[in-house]
C-alpha positions as YAML, in Angstrom:
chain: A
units: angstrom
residues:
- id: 1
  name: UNK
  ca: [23.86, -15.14, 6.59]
- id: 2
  name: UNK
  ca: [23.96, -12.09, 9.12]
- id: 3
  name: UNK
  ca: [20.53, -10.59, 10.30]
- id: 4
  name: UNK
  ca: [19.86, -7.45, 9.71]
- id: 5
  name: UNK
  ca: [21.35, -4.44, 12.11]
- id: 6
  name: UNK
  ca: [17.84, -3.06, 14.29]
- id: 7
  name: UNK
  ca: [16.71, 0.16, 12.45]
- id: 8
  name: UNK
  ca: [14.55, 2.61, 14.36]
- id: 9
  name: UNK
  ca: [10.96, 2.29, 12.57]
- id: 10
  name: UNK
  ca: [11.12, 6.09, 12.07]
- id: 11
  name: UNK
  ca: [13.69, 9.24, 12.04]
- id: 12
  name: UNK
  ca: [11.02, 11.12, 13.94]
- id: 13
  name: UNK
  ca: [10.61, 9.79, 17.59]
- id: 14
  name: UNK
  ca: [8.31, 7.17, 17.71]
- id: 15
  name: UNK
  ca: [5.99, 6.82, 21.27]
- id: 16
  name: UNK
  ca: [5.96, 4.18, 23.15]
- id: 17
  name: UNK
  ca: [2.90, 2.03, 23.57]
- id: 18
  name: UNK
  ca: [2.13, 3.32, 26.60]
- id: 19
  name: UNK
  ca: [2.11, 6.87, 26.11]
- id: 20
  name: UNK
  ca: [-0.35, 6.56, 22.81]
- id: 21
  name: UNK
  ca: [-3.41, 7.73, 22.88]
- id: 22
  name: UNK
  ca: [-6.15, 4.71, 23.91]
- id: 23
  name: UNK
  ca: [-7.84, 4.35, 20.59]
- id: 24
  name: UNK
  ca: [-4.53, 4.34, 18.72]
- id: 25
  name: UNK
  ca: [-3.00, 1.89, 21.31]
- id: 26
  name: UNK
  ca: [-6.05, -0.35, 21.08]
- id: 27
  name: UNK
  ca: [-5.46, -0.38, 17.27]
- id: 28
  name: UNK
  ca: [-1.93, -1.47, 17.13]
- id: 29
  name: UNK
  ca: [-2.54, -3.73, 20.00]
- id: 30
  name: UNK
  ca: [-5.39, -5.21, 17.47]
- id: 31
  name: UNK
  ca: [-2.97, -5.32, 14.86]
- id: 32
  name: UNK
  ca: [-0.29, -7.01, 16.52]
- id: 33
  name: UNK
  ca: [-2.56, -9.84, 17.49]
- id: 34
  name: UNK
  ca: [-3.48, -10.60, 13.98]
- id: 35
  name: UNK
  ca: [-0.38, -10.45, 12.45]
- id: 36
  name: UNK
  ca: [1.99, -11.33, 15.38]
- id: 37
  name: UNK
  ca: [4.25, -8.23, 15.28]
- id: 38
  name: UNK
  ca: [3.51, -4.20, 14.94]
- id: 39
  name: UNK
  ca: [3.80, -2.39, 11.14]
- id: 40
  name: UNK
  ca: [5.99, 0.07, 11.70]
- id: 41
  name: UNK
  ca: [3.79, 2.21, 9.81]
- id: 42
  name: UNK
  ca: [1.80, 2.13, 13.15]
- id: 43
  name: UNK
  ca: [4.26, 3.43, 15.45]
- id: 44
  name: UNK
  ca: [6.26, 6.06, 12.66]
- id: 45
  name: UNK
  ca: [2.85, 7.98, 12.37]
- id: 46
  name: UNK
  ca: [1.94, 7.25, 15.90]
- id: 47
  name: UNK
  ca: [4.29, 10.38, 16.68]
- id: 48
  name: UNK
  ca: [0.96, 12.11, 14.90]
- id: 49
  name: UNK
  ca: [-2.29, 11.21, 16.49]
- id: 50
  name: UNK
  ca: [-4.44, 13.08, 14.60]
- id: 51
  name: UNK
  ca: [-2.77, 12.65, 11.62]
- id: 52
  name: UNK
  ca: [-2.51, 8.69, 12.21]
- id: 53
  name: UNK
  ca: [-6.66, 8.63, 12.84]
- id: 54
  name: UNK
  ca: [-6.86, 10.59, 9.43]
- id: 55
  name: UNK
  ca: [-4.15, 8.39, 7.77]
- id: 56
  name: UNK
  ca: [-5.75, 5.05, 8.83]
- id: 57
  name: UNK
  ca: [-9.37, 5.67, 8.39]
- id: 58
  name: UNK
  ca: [-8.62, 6.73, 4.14]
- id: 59
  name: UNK
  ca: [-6.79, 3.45, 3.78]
- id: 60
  name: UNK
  ca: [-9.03, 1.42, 5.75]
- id: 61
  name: UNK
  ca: [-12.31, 3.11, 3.22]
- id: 62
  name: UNK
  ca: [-9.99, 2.77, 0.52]
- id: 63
  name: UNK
  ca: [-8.40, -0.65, 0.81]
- id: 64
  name: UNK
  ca: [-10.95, -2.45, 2.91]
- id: 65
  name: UNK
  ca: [-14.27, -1.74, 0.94]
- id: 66
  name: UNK
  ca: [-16.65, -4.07, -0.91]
- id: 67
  name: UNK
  ca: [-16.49, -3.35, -4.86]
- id: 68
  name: UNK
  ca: [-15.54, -4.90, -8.12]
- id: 69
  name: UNK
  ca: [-12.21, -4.46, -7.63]
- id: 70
  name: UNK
  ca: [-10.53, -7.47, -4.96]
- id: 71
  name: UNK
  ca: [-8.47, -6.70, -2.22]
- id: 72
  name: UNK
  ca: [-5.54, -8.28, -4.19]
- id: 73
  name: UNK
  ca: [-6.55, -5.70, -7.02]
- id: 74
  name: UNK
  ca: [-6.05, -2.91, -5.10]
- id: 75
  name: UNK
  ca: [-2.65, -4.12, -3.68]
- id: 76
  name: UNK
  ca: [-1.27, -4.77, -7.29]
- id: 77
  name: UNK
  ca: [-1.94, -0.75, -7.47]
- id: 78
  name: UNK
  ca: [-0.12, -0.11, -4.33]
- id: 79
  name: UNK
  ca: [2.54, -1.84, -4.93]
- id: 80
  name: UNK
  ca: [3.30, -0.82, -8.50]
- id: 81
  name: UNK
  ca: [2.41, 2.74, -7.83]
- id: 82
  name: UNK
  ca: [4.79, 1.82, -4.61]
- id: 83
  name: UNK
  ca: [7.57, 0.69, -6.42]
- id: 84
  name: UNK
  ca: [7.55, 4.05, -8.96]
- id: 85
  name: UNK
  ca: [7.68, 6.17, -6.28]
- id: 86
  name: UNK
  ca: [10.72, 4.06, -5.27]
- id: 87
  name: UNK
  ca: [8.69, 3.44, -1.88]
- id: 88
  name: UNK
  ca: [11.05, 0.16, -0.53]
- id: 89
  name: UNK
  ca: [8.41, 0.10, 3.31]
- id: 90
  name: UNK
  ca: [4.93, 0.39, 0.56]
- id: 91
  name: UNK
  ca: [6.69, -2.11, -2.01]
- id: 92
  name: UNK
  ca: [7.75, -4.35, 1.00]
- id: 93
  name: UNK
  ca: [4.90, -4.93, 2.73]
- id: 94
  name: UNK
  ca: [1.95, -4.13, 0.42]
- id: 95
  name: UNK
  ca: [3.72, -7.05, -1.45]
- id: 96
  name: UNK
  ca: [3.21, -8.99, 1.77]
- id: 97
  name: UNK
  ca: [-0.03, -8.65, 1.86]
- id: 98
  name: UNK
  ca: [-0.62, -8.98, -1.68]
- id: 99
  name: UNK
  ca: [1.34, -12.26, -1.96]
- id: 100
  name: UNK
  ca: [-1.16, -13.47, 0.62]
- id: 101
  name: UNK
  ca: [-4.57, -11.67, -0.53]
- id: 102
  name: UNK
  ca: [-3.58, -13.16, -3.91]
- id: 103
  name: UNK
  ca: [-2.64, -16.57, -3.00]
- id: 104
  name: UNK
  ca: [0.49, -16.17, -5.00]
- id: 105
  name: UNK
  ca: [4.05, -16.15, -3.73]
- id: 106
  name: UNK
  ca: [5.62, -14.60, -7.03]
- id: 107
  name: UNK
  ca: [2.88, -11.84, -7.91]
- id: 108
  name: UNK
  ca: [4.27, -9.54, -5.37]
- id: 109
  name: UNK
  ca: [7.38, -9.46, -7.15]
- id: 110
  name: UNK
  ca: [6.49, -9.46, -11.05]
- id: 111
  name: UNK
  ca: [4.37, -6.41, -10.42]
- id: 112
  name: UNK
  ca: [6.75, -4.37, -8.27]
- id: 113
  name: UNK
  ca: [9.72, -4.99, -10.78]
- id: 114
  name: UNK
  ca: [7.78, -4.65, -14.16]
- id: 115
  name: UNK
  ca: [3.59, -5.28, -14.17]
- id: 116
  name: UNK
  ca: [3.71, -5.18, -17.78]
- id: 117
  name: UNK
  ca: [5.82, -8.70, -17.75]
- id: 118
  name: UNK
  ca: [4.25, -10.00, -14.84]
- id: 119
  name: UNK
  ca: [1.30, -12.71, -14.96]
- id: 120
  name: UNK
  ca: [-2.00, -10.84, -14.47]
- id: 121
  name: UNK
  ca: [-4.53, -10.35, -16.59]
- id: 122
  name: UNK
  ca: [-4.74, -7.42, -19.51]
- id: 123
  name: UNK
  ca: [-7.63, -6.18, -17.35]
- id: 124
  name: UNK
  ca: [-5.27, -5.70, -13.78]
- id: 125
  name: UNK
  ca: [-2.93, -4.41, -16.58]
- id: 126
  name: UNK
  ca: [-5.31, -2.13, -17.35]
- id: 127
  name: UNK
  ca: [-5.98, -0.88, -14.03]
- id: 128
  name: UNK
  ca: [-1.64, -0.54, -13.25]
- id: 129
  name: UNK
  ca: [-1.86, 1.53, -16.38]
- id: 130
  name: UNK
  ca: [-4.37, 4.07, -15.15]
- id: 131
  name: UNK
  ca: [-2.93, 3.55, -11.53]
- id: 132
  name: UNK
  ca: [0.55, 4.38, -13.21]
- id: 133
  name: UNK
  ca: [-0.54, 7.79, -14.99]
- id: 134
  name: UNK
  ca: [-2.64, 9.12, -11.67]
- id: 135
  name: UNK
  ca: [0.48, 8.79, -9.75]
- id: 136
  name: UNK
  ca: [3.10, 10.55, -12.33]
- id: 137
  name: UNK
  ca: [1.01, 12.04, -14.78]
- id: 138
  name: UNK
  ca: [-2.63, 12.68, -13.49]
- id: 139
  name: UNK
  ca: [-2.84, 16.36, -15.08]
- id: 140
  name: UNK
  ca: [-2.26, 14.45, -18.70]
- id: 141
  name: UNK
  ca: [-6.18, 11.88, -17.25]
- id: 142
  name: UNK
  ca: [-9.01, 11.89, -19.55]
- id: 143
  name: UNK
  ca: [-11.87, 10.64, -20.82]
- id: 144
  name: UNK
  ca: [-9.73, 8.51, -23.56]
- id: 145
  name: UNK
  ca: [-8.47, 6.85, -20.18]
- id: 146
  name: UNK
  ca: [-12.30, 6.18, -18.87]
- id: 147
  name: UNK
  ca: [-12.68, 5.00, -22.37]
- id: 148
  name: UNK
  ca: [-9.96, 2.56, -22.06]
- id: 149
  name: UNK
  ca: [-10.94, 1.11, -18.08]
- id: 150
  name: UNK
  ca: [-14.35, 1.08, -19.35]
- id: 151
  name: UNK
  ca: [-13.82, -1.19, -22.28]
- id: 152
  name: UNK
  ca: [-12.15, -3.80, -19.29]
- id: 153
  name: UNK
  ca: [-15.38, -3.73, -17.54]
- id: 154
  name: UNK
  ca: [-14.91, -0.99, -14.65]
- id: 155
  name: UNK
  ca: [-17.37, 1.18, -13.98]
- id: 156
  name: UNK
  ca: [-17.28, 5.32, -12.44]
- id: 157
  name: UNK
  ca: [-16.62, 3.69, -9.29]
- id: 158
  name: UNK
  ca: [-14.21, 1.49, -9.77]
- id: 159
  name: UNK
  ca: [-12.11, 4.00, -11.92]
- id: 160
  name: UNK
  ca: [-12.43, 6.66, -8.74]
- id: 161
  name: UNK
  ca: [-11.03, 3.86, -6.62]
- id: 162
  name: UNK
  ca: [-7.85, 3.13, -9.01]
- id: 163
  name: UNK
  ca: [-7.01, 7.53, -8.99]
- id: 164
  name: UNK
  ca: [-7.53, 7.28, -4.86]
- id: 165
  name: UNK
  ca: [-5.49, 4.61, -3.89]
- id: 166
  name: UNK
  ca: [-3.18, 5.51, -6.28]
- id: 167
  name: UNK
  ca: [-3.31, 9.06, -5.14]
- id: 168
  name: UNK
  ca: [-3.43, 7.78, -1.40]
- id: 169
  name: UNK
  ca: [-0.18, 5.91, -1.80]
- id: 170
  name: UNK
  ca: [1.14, 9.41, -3.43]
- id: 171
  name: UNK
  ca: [1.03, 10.53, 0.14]
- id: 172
  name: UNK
  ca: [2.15, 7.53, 2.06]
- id: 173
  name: UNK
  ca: [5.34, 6.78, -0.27]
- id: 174
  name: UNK
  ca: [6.47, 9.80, 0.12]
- id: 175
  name: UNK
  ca: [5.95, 10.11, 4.04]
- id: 176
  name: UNK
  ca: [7.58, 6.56, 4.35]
- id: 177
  name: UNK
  ca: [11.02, 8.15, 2.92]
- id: 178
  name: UNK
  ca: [10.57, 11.11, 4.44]
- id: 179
  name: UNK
  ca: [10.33, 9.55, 8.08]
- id: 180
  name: UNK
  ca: [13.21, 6.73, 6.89]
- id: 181
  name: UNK
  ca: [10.61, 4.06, 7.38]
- id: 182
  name: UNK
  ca: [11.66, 0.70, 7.75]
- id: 183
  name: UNK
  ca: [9.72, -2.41, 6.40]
- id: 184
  name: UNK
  ca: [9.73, -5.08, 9.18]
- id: 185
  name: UNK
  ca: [11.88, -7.88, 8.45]
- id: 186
  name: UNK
  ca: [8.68, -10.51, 9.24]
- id: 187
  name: UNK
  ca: [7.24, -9.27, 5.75]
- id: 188
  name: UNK
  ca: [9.83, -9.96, 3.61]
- id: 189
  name: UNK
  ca: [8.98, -13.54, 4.26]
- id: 190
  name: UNK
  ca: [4.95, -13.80, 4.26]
- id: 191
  name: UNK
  ca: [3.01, -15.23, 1.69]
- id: 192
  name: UNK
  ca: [5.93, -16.91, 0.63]
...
């Protein structure tokens, strides 16, 4: 099997550590240590400071929060709302991280190629659904849809979290192809 040619992480220039900005350093410094190598999400928007600080600190209220939905919950979203907007970095390593949050090395997968076939419950379904019309559809949203998430338990709440990260990951997918983005060949393999 050949490895993979080296692909910038980005199309725009992409700092180098040194040159960041300290906070932003000290982040993907942070990040590195926990996961052993650097997102390339962190360096592609690193060309951005302020944008990065604004970027980061949405996804870390959206996807690191305390609420009925679980942290694997809200990666199923990204990653199907991800793989819609034909997002391969998103799809790639949100299923990372959902393989692992979810303790499942196939889930990752099913929901990326078809969440309607893939083993979750009708209630995640559910949640895809509503994910799924936010991201293509949102002007078409109402109160039949409430109706609907409300009936599988979720509350005001957790309903505005599904239509943010889904909205969220709007922006990101569509930044990721933009800037080229490349997934980082150490997620295709975690949580595995």
């Amino acid at each position: 099997m050949t490895q993979p040619q080296h692909a910038p992480a980005s199309r725009f220039p992409v700092p180098a550590l040194q040159d960041m900005p300290e906070d932003i350093r000290q982040r993907i410094l942070a990040v590195q240590e926990k996961s052993g190598f650097i997102p390339n999400v962190f360096l592609a928007l690193a060309h951005r400071p302020d944008e990065f600080r604004a970027f980061f600190a949405y996804h870390d209220a959206l996807m690191e929060k305390p609420g009925n939905l679980t942290k694997a919950e809200r990666e199923m979203i990204v990653v199907a709302t991800s793989s819609v907007n034909q997002c391969q970095y998103c799809v790639v390593a949100h299923g990372a991280i959902l393989r692992i949050r979810a303790k499942n090395p196939l889930i990752a997968d099913q929901v990326a190629t078809n969440y309607r076939k893939a083993d979750i419950t009708p209630r995640q379904k559910a949640m895809i659904d509503f994910a799924m019309k936010v991201s293509q559809t949102a002007q078409l949203v109402g109160e039949a849809d409430f109706d609907a998430l409300k009936a599988h338990g979720f509350d005001e709440e957790d309903i505005w979290d599904m239509a943010a990260i889904s909205a969220f990951f709007g922006l990101s997918n569509r930044m990721a192809n933009v800037t080229s983005m490349r997934p980082n060949t150490e997620f295709y393999s975690l949580g595995r």
